[in-house]
C-alpha positions as CSV (number, residue, x, y, z in Angstrom):
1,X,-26.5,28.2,-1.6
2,X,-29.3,26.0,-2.9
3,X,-27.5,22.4,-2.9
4,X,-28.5,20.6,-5.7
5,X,-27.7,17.1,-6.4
6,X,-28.3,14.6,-9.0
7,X,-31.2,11.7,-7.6
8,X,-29.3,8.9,-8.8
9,X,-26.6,9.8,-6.7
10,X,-28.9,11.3,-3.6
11,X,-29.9,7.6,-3.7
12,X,-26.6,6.6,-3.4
13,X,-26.3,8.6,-1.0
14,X,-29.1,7.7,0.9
15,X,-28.7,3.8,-0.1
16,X,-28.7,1.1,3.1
17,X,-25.6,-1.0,3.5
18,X,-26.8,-4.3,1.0
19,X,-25.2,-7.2,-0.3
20,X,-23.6,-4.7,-3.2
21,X,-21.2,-2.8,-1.1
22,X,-19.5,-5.7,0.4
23,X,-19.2,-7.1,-3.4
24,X,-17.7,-3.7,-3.8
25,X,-15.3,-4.3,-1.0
26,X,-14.1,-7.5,-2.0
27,X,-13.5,-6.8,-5.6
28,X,-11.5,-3.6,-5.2
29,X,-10.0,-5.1,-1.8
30,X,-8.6,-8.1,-3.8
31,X,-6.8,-5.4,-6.0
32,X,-5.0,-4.4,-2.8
33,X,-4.7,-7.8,-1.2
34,X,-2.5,-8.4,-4.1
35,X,-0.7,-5.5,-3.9
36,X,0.4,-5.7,-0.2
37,X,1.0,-10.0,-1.3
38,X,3.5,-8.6,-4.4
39,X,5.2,-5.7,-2.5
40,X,6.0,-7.4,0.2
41,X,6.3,-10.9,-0.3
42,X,9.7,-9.4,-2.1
43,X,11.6,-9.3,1.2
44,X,10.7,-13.0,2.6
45,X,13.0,-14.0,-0.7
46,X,15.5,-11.3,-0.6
47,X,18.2,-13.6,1.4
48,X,17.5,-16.9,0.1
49,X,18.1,-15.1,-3.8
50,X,21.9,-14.4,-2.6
51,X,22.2,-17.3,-1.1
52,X,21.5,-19.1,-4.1
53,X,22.9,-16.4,-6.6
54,X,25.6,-14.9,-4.9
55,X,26.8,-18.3,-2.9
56,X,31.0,-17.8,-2.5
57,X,32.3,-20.9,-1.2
58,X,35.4,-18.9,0.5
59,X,32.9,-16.8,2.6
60,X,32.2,-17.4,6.4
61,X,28.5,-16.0,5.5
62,X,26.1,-17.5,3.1
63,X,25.8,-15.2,-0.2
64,X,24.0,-11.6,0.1
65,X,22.8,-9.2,-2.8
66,X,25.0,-6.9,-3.3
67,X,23.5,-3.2,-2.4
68,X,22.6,-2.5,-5.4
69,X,21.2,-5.6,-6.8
70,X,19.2,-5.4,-3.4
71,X,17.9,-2.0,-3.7
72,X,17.1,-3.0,-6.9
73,X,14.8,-5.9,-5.9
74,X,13.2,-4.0,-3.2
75,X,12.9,-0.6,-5.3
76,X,11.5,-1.5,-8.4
77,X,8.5,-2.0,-8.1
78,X,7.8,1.3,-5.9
79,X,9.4,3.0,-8.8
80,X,6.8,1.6,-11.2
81,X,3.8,2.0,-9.0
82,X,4.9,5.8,-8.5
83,X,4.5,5.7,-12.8
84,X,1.4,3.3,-12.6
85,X,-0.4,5.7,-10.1
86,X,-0.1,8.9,-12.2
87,X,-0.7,7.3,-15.4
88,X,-3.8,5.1,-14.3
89,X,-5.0,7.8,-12.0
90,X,-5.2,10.0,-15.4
91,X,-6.5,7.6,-17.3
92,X,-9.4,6.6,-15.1
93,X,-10.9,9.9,-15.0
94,X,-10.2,10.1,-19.1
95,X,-11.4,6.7,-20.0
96,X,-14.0,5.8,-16.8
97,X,-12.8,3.7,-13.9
98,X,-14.1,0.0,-15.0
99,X,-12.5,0.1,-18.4
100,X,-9.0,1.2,-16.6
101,X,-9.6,-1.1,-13.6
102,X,-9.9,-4.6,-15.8
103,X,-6.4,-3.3,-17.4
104,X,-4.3,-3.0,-14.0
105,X,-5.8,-6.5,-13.2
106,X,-4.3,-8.2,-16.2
107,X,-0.9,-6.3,-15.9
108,X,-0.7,-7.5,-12.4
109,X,-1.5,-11.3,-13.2
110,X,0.8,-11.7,-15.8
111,X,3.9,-9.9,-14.2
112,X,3.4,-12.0,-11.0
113,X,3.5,-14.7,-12.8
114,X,6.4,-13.7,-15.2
115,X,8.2,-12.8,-12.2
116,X,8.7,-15.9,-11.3
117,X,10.0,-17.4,-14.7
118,X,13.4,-15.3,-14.7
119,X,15.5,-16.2,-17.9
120,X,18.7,-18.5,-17.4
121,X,20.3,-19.6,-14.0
122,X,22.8,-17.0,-14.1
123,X,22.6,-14.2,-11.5
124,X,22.6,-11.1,-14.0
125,X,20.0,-12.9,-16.1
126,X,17.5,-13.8,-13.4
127,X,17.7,-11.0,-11.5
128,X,17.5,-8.6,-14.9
129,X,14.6,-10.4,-15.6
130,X,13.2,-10.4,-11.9
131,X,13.4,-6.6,-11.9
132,X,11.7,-5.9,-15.4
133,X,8.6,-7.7,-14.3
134,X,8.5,-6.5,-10.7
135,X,8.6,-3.1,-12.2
136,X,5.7,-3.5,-14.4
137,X,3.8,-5.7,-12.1
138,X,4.4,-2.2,-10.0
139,X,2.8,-0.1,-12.8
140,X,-0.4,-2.3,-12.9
141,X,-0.2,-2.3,-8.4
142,X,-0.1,1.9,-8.8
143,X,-3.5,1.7,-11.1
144,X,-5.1,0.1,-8.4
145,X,-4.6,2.7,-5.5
146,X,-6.7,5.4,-7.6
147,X,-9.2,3.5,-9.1
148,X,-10.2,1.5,-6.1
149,X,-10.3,4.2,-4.1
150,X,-12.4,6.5,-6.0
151,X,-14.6,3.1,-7.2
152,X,-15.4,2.3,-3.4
153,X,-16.1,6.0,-2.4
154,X,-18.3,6.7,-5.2
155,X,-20.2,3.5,-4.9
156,X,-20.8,3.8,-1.2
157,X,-23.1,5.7,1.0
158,X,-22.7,8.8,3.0
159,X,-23.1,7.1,6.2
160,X,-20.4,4.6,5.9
161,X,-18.1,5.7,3.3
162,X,-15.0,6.1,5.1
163,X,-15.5,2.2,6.5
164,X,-16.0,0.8,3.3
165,X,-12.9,2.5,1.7
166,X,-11.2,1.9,4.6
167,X,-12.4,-1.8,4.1
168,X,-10.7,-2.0,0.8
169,X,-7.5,-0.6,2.2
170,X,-7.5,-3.0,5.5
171,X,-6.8,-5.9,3.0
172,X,-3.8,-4.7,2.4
173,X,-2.5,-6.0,5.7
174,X,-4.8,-9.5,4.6
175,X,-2.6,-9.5,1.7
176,X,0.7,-9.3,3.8
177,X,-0.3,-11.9,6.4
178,X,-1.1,-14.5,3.3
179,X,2.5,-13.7,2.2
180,X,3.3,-15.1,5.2
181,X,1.4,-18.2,5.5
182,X,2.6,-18.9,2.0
183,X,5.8,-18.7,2.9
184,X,5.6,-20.6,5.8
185,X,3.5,-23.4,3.9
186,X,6.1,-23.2,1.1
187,X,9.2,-23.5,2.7
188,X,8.1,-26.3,5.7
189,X,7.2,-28.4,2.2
190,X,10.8,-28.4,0.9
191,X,12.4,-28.7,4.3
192,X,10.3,-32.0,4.8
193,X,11.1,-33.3,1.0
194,X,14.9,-31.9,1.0
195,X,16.2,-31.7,4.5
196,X,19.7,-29.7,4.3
197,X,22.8,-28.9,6.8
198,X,23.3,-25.3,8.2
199,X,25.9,-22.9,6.4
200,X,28.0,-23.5,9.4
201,X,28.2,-27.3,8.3
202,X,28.3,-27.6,5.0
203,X,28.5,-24.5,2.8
204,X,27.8,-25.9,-0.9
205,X,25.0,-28.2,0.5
206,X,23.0,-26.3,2.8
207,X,21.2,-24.6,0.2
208,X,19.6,-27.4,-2.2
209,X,19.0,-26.9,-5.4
210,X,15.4,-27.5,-5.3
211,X,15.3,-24.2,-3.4
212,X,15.2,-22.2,-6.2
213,X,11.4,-23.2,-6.7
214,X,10.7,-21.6,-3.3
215,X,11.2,-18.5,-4.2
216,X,9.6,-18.6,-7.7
217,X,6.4,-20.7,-6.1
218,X,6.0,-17.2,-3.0
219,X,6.6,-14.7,-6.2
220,X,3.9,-16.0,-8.3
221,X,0.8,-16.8,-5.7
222,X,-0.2,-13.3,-5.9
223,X,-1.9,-13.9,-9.4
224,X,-4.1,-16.3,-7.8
225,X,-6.4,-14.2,-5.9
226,X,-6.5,-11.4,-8.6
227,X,-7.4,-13.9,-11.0
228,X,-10.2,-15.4,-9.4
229,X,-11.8,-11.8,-9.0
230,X,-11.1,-10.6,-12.7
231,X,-15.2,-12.0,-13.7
232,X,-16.3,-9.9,-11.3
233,X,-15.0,-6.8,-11.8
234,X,-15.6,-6.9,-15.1
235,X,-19.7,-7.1,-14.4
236,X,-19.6,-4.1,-12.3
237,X,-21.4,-1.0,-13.8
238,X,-19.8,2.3,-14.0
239,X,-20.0,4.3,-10.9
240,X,-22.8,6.6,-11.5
241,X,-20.6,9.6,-10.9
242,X,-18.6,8.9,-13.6
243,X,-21.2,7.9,-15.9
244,X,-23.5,11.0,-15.1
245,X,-20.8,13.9,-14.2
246,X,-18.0,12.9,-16.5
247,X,-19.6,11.1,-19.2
248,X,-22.3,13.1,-19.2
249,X,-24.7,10.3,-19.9
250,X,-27.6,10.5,-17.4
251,X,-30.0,7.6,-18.0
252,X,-27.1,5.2,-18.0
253,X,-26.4,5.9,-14.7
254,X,-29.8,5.9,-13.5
255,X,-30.1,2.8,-15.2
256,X,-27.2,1.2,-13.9
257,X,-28.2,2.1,-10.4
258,X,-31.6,0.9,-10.6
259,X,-29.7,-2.6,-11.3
260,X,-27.4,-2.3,-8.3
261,X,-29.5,-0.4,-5.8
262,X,-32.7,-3.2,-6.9
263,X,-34.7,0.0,-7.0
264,X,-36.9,2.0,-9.8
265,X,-34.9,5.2,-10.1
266,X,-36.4,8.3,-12.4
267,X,-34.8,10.9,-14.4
268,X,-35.6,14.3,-12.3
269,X,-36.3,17.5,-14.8
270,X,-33.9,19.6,-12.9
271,X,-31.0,16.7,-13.4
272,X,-30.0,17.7,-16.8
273,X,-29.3,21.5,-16.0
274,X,-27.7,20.8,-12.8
275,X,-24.8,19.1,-15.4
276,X,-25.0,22.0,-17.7
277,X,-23.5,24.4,-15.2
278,X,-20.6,26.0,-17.2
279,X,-18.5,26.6,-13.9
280,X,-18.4,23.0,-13.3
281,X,-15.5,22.8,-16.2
282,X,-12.5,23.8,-14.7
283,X,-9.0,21.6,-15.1
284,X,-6.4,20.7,-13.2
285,X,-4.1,23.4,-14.0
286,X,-6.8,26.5,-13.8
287,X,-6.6,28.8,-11.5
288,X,-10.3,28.2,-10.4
289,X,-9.1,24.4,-9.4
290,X,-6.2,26.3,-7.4
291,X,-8.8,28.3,-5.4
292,X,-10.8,25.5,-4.3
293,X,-8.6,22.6,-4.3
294,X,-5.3,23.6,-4.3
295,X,-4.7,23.5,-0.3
296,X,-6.4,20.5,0.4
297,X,-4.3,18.3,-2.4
298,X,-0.9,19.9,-0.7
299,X,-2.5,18.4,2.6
300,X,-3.0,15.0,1.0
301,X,0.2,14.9,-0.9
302,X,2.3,16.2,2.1
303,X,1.2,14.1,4.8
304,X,1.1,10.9,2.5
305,X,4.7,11.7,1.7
306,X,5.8,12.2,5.0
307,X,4.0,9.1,6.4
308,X,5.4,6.7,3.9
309,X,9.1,7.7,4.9
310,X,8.4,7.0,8.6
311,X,6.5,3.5,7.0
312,X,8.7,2.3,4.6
313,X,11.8,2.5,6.5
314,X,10.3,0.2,9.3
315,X,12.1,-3.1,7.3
316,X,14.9,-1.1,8.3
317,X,14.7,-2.2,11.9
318,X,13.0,-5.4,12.0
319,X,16.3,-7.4,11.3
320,X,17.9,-5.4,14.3
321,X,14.5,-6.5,16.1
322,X,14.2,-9.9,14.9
323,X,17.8,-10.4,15.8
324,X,17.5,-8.8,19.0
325,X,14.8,-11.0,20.3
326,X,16.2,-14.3,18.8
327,X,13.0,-14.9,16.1
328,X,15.9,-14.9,13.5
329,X,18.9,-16.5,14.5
330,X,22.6,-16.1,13.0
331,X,22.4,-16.7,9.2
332,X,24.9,-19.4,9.4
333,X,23.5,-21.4,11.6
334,X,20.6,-22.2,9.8
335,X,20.2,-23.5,5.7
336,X,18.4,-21.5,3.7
337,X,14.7,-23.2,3.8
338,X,15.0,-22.3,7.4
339,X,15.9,-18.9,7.2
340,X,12.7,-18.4,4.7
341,X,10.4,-20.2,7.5
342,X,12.3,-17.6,10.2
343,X,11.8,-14.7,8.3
344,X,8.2,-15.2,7.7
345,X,7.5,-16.6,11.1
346,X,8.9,-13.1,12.1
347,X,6.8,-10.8,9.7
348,X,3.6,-12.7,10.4
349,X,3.6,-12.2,13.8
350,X,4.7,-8.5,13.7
351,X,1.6,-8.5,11.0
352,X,-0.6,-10.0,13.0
353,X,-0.2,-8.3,16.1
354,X,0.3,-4.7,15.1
355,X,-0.6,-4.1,11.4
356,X,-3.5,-6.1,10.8
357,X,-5.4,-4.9,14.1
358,X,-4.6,-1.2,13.0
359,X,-6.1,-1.1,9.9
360,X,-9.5,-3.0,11.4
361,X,-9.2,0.1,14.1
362,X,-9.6,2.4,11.5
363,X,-12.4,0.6,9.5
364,X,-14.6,0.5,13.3
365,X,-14.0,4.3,14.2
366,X,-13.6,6.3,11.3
367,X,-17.1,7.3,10.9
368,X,-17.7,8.1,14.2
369,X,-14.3,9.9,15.5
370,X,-13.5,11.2,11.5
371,X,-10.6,11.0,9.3
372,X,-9.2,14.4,10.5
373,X,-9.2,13.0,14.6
374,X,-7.6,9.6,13.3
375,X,-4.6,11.1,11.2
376,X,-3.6,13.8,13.6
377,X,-4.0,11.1,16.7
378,X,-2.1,8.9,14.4
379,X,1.3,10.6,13.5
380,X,1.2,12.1,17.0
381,X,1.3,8.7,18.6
382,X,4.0,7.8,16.0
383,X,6.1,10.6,16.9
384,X,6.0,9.6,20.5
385,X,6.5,6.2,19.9
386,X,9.7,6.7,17.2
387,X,11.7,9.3,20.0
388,X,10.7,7.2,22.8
389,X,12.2,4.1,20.8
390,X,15.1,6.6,19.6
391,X,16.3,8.4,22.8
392,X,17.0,5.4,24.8
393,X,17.8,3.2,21.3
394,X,21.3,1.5,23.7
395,X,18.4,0.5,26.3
396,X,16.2,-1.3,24.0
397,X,18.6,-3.2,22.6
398,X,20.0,-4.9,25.5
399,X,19.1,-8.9,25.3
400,X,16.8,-8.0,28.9
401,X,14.6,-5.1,27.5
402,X,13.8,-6.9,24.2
403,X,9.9,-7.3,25.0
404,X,9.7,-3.5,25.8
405,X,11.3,-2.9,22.4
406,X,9.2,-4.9,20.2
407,X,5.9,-3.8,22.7
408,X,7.3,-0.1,21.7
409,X,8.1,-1.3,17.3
410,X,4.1,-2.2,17.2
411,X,2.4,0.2,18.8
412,X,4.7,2.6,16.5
413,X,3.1,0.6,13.1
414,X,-0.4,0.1,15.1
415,X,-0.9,4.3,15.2
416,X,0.5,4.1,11.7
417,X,-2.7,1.8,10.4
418,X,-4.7,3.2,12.6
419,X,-3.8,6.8,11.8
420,X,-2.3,8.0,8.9
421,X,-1.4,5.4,6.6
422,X,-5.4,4.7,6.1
423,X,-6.5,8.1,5.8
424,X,-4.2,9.4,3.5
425,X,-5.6,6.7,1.3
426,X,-9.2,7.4,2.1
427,X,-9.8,11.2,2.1
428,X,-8.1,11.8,-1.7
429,X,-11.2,9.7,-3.0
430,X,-13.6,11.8,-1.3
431,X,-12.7,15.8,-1.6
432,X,-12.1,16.5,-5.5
433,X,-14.7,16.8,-7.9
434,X,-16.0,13.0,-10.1
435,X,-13.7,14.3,-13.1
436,X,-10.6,15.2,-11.4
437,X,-10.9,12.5,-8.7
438,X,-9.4,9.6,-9.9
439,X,-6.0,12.1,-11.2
440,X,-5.9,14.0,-7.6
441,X,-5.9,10.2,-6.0
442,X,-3.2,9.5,-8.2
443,X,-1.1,12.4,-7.8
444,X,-1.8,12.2,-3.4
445,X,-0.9,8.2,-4.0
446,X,1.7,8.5,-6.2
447,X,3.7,11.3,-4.1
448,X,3.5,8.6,-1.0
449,X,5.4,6.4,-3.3
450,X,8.4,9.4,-3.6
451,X,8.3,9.1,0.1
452,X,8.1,5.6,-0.1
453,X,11.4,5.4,-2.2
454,X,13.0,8.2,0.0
455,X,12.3,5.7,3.1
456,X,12.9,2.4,1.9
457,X,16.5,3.8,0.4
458,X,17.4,7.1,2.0
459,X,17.3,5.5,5.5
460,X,18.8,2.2,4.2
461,X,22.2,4.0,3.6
462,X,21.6,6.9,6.8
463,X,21.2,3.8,9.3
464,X,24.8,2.2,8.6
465,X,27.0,2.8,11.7
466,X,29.1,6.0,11.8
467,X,32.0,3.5,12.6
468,X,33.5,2.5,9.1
469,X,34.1,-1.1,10.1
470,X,30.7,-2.4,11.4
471,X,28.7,-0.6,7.9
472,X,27.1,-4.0,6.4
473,X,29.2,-4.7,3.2
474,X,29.3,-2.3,0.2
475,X,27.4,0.6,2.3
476,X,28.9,4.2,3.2
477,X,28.9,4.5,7.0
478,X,25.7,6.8,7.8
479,X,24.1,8.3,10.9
480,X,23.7,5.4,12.4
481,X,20.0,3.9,13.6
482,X,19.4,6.1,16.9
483,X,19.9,9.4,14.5
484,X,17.7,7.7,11.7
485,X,15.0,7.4,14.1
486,X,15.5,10.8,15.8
487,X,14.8,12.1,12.3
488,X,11.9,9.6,11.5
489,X,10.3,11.4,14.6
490,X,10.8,14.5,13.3
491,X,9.5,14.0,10.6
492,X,5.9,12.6,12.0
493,X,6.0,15.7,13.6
494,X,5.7,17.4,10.8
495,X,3.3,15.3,8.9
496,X,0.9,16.6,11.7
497,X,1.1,19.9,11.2
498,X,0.5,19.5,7.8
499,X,-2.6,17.3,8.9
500,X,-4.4,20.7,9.6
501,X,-4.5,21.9,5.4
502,X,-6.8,18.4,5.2
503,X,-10.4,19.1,5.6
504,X,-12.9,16.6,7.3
505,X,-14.9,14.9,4.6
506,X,-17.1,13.0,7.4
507,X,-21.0,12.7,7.0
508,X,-21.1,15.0,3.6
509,X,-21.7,13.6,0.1
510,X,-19.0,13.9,-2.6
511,X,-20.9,16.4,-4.4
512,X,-21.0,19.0,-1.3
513,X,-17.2,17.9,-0.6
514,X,-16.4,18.6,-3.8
515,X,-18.2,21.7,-4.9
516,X,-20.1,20.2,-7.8
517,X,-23.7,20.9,-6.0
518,X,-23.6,24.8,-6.2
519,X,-26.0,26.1,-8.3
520,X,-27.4,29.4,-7.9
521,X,-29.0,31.1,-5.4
């Protein structure tokens, strides 16, 4: 086969890292810095909400959200960035990627900030009105996953593509550190200004009143830094890919990338037949798509479903954790500012020492060991790690062997960064063709979120003690946590094999990944 490529996107290809890619990187990463901020920021607030909502006087623990209303909470949102990455992911192949991508921004300002302004000071009210804004501040998250991953892979080079996109994903665990720091910053404020006794002490008055700012003041943050990006993405071009192979529209593109690249770019002769090949048309649903694509998107969807389980149900163990090692003491022996400066004390420095570092592994090595190498050395490790937590679970538990348990907790989430969790983001945005790429991302992204649900939940209820009287209150007894994790392994397991239907988009240009170069012999 003759390849055949279009030159404005050869020179892409071709293009020297500049000053333009890392604009790239922190305009689409600021999408995801904010998404990581909004999803997770959720569960430093989770226990001061009942304790301010669900406060009984009569009880010998401060107030909890009831299952459902907790579930709720924490659920919402995933459920509307499972709709926001289908519809989005459509949309930006439909519409183009920047007139989509300024959208999603907007949507996720205005729902972080609506979040925060819940109706009433009833429980029913504030929390029907927390959930309706975290779902669509969800929607606007799930447009982001697509369209900043196919953005950053069709603006980069063939070099360093899998870095940059990679990049853009690594804020993610930015985003989920500065959760922290806020919440630390936030709640050390009010404990200064409106020092309070422990539950243990005084029920009514160890949660002040002003308390209710906290969580409103973490909840809204995360429209700061998408804010301050929303000039700049609105001043970046079209991708050329979409502009020349979608829109059809050659000279913009070539125009648009003379801008960006800082370089005189011509029109080649040959460029306008190469986007006249008929065979070039094919849709989602044909059967020519099915042929060429079909095994590859089951790869991506598979192993992005079957790593978000494992992923997601990690918030399952960190209270065990946290309370195992002392970072988070009893609940009623501290008021509730301190409980929200424990609980991000906690998730900072799991964030810092395992997640962060992971995803910056995966941004230094992916172009030289591949996406393939990392994602099967990833769930493997994970496997390892989850049965050697699981087998010997009564070990790790005892007070004594606490460092070896939480040594063993972040390697587990390390290989997950490292591994999986970034390439299942990275390789959807490289392997289907400029018209169909933003759609496949969405579909890969927004099956992760099904798994997602099915960890976060699922596991929530399979972890409760088999023993009927230890369940925490309103749960089913389940399987208990050393079964849950048996299965968790298990189920890495299997996200490997599946690993082997993904192909290796390393060192190729989209257009050869993609078949969109074959012209005839």
């Amino acid at each position: 086969m003759a390849e055949e490529q279009l030159g404005v996107l050869k020179a892409l290809d071709v293009a020297k890292t500049q000053l333009y890619h890392f604009t790239a990187i922190v305009i689409a990463g600021m999408g995801f810095f904010t998404d990581a901020y909004d999803l997770f920021c959720v569960s430093l607030v989770t226990k001061l909400l009942g304790r301010i909502y669900y406060f009984n006087p009569l009880s010998e623990k401060p107030g909890s959200l009831p299952p459902h209303v907790a579930a709720a909470v924490n659920g919402v949102a995933l459920c509307g960035t499972l709709a926001g990455q289908l519809f989005f992911g459509w949309l930006g192949d439909k519409l183009g990627r920047k007139k989509v991508y300024g959208v999603t921004l907007i949507m996720m300002i205005l729902c972080s900030v609506a979040s925060g302004l819940s109706f009433g000071n009833k429980a029913k009210g504030v929390m029907t009105t927390l959930c309706f804004f975290r779902f669509w501040l969800g929607f606007g998250i799930g447009g982001d996953y697509p369209l900043s991953a196919t953005i950053m892979s069709e603006y980069a080079n063939k070099k360093t593509r899998g870095a940059f996109i990679a990049a853009v994903f690594a804020m993610q665990g930015i985003g989920i550190l500065a959760g922290g720091f806020v919440g630390l910053a936030v709640s050390s404020i009010f404990d200064k200004k409106f020092p309070s006794p422990t539950y243990a002490v005084n029920r009514a008055l160890s949660t002040p009143p002003q308390a209710d700012y906290i969580w409103r003041i973490i909840v809204m943050f995360g429209a700061l830094p998408a804010a301050l990006t929303y000039y700049w993405r609105m001043k970046m071009p079209e991708t050329a890919r979409y502009t020349a192979l979608v829109a059809k529209n050659l000279k913009q593109a070539t125009q648009d990338m003379s801008k960006v690249l800082q370089v005189e770019l011509e029109m080649e002769e040959r460029d306008e037949d190469i986007l006249k090949d008929p065979r070039l048309n094919y849709g989602l649903f044909s059967k020519e798509f099915l042929k060429r694509h079909g095994l590859p998107l089951l790869g991506c969807t598979s192993t992005w479903f079957l790593l978000d389980i494992a992923f997601y149900s990690q918030n399952l163990f960190q209270k065990d954790i946290f309370s195992a090692i002392g970072w988070i003491p009893k609940a009623s022996t501290m008021n509730a500012v301190h409980e929200v400066f424990k609980i991000a004390r906690a998730q900072t420095l799991i964030a810092l020492c395992s997640t962060v570092p992971g995803y910056w592994f995966t941004v230094a090595f992916i172009d030289i060991m591949g996406r393939f190498a990392i994602q099967l050395m990833g769930f493997f490790m994970m496997t390892v790690f989850m049965f050697a937590i699981a087998f010997p679970y009564d070990h790790w538990i005892k007070p004594d062997n606490r460092i070896g348990f939480v040594a063993m907790y972040s390697l587990t989430f390390f290989f997950a960064n490292f591994g999986p969790n970034a390439t299942t983001f990275i390789v959807p945005a490289e392997i289907f063709p400029a018209r169909l790429r933003s759609t496949c991302h969405g579909i890969s992204a927004a099956t992760g979120k099904a798994g997602a649900i099915v960890g976060a939940f699922g596991f929530l209820y399979a972890a409760q003690p088999q023993d009927k009287t230890k369940t925490d209150a309103g749960y089913p007894p389940g399987i208990g946590v050393k079964n849950s994790l048996i299965m968790l392994g298990v189920i890495n397991f299997v996200g490997m094999l599946f690993t082997f239907l993904v192909p290796e988009p390393k060192g190729k240009s989209l257009e050869e990944l993609s078949g969109e170069t074959e012209a005839e012999k």
